[in-house]
C-alpha positions in Angstrom: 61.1 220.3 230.1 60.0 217.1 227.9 61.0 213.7 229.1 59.2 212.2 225.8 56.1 211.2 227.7 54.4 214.8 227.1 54.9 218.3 227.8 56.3 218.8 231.6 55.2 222.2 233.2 57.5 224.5 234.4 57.6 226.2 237.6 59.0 230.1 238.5 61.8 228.3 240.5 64.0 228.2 237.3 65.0 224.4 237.5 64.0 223.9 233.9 67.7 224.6 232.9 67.7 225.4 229.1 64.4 226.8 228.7 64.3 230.0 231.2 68.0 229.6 231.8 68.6 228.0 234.8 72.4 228.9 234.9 72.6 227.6 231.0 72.3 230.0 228.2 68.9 229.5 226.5 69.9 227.5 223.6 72.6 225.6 225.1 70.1 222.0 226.0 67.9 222.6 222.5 70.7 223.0 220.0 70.4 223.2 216.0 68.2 221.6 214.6 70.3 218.2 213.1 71.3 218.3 217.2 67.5 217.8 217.7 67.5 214.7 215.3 70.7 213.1 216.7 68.6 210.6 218.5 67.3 209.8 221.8 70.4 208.8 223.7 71.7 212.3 223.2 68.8 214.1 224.0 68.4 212.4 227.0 72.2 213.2 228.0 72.5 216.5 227.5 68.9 217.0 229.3 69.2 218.7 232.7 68.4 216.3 235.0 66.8 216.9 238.6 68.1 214.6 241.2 69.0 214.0 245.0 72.4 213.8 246.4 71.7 210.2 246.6 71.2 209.6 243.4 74.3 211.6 242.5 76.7 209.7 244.7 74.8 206.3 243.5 75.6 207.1 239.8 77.2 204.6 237.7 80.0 205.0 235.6 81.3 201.9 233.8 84.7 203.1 233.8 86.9 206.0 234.2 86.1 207.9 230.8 82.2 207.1 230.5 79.2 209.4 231.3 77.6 208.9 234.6 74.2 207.3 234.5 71.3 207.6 237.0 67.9 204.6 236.5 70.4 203.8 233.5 69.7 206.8 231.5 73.5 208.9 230.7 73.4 212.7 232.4 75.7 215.1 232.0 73.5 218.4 233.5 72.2 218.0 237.4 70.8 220.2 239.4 69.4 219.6 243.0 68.7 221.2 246.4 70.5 220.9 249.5 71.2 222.1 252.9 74.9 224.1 253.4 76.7 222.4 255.6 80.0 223.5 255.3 81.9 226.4 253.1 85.1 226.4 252.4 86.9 229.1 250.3 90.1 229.1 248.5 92.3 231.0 245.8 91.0 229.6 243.2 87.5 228.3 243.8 84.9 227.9 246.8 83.9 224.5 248.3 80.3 223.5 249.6 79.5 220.6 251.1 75.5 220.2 250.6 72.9 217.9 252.5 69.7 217.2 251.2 68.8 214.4 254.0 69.5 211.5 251.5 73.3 212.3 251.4 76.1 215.0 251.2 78.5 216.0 248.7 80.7 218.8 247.8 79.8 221.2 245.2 82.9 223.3 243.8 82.4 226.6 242.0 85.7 228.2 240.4 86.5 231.7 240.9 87.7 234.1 237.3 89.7 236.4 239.0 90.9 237.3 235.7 87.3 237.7 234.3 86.7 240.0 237.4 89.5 241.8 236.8 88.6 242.2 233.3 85.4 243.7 233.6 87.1 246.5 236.0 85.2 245.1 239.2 87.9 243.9 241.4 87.6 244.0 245.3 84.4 245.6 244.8 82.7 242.9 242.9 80.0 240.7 244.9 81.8 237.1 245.3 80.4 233.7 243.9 79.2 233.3 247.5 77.2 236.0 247.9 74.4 235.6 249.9 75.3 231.8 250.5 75.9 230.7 254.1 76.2 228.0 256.5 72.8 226.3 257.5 70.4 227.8 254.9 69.6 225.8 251.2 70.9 226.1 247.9 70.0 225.1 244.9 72.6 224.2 242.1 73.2 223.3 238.4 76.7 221.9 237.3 78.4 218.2 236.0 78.9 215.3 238.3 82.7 215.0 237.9 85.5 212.1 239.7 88.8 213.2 241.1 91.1 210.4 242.7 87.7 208.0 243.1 86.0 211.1 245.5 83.0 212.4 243.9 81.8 216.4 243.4 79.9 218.7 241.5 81.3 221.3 239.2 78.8 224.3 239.6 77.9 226.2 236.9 76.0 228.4 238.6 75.0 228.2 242.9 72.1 230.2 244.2 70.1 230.6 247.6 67.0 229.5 247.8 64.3 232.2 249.2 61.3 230.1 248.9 61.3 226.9 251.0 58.9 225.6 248.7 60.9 225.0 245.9 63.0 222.2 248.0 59.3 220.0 248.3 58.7 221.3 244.3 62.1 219.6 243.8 62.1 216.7 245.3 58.8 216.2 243.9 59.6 216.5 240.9 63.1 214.4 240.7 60.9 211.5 242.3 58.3 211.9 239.3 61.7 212.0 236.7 62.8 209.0 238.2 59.5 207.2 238.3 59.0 207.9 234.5 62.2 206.5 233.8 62.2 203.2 235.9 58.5 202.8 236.0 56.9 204.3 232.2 55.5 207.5 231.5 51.9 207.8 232.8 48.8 206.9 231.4 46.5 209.8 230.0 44.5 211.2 232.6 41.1 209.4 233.0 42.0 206.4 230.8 41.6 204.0 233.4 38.3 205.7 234.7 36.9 206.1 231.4 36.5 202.0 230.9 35.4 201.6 234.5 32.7 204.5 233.8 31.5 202.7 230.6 31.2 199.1 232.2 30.1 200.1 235.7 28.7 203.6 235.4 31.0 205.4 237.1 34.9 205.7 238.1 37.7 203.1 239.1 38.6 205.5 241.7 42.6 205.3 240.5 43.5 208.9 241.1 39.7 209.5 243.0 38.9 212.3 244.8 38.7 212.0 249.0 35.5 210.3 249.4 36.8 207.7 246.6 40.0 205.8 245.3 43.3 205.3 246.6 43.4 208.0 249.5 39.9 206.9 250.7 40.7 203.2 250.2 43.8 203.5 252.4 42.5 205.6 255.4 39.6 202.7 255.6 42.7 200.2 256.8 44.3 202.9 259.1 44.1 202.5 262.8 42.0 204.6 265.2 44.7 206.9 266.2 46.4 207.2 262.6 42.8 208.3 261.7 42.8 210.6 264.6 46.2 212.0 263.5 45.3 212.2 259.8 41.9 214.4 261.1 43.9 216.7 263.3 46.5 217.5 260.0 43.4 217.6 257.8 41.8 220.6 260.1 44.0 222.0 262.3 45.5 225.5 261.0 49.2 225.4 259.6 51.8 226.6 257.3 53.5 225.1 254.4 55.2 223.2 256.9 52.5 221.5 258.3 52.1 220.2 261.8 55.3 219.1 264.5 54.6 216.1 266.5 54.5 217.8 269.7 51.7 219.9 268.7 49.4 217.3 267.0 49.7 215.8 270.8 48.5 218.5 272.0 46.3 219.1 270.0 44.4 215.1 269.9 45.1 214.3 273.8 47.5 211.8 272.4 50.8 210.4 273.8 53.6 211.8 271.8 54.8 207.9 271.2 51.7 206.9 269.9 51.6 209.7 267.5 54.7 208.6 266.1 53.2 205.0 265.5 50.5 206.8 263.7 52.9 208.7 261.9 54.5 205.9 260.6 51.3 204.2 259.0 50.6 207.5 257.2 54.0 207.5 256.2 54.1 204.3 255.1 50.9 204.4 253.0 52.0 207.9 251.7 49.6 209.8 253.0 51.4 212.4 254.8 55.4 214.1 254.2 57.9 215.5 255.9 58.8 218.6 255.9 61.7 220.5 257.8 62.4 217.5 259.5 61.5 214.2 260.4 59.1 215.3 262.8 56.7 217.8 261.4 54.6 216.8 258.8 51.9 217.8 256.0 49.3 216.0 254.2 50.2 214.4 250.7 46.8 215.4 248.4 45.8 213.5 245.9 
């Protein structure tokens, strides 16, 4: 996907919506050609747009009959990860109520029955639901949609998600959407370093490596037992989850407490993430 500051790579999670089809039909975001040409306002609408749950209840509409707008840009396509809290089924369409851990909302997909019907499936065709339950995550593509001032998603399409990865892939990647639309596009890679390198002989150190820039620049102002934390995360063996609280006490001699005080200065200076939940967590590399 292109958000006009460059080409965006995609991923094999299939959140790119229109180009590897994402729930839309391959051609349904491009359109003709004059479509193309229509101008930036609705390029930028009819864009699939990754987002939180937050950012979906937070939308503004100025009145009943406008398009929604998240960091002021109009959406009409979301799509976003979340958490199933709740399911509940009816005649004529299945309700989910999703948590992400920035906010819930429900999420309803519509059952064809005379589509089903049609294609000579009945009872024996899989429901919408299949292989969504309570408790696991789901990713989803629809419109945000108002009903009586109560807000939901239509789906177009629901799916389970297999690979716990692709929820950090996505919240990563609707945090980089919205800081290219409140904060600019970023500058070309190396631009800063490259007039540091020609006046001082080498690198600023922006985006340095870990013996130099902002990663190195920040652990410097840590305390001794934030240091001690970030070490024990840095070289202790983990999964893609990273490391639980209890276990990085273990592992450093340190009281639980003040490993959460240390947590919360690598937190705060964005050097580490959660993960599963608010107390297991990975390093952020830069």
């Amino acid at each position: 996907m292109d958000y006009g500051g460059g080409n965006y790579s995609t991923t094999s999670y299939g959140a790119q919506g229109g180009m590897t089809g994402g729930g839309f039909m391959g051609g349904s975001q491009g359109g003709s050609s004059s479509q193309q040409n229509a101008g930036k306002g609705t390029l930028s609408k009819d864009t699939l747009r990754p987002c939180t749950i937050k950012q979906v209840l937070d939308a503004a509409q100025p009145h009943p009959d406008a398009d929604f707008k998240i960091d002021d840009v109009e959406v009409q396509q979301l799509t976003f990860v979340g958490q199933i809290r709740n399911i509940s089924t009816q005649t004529t369409n299945i309700t989910y109520k999703l948590d992400d851990g920035t906010g819930t909302v429900e999420v309803k997909q519509w059952i064809d029955a005379e589509a089903t019907n049609a294609l000579g499936m009945g009872d024996t065709a899989k429901p919408p639901s299949s292989g969504l339950v309570e408790n696991e995550w789901a990713r989803v593509w629809g419109r945000l949609k108002a009903f009586n001032n109560r807000r939901h998603v239509g789906a177009h399409v629901i799916r389970p998600i297999t690979d716990k990865m692709e929820i950090t892939y996505h919240l990563l990647e609707a945090t980089y959407v919205h800081l290219y639309f409140t904060k600019g596009p970023l500058e070309p890679a190396g631009a800063k370093g490259a007039g540091a390198a020609g006046m001082n002989g080498q690198m600023d150190g922006t985006y340095g490596d870990s013996d130099m820039g902002m990663g190195a620049g920040k652990l410097s102002r840590l305390s001794a037992t934030a240091k001690r934390v970030f070490q024990c995360l840095k070289e202790s063996p983990q999964n893609n989850e990273g490391l639980h609280v209890q276990n990085i006490a273990a592992s450093t001699k340190i009281p639980v407490t003040e490993v959460m005080k240390a947590g919360d200065e690598l937190l705060a200076d964005s050097l580490i993430f959660t993960t599963v939940d608010d107390a297991t967590w990975a390093l952020l590399e830069f």
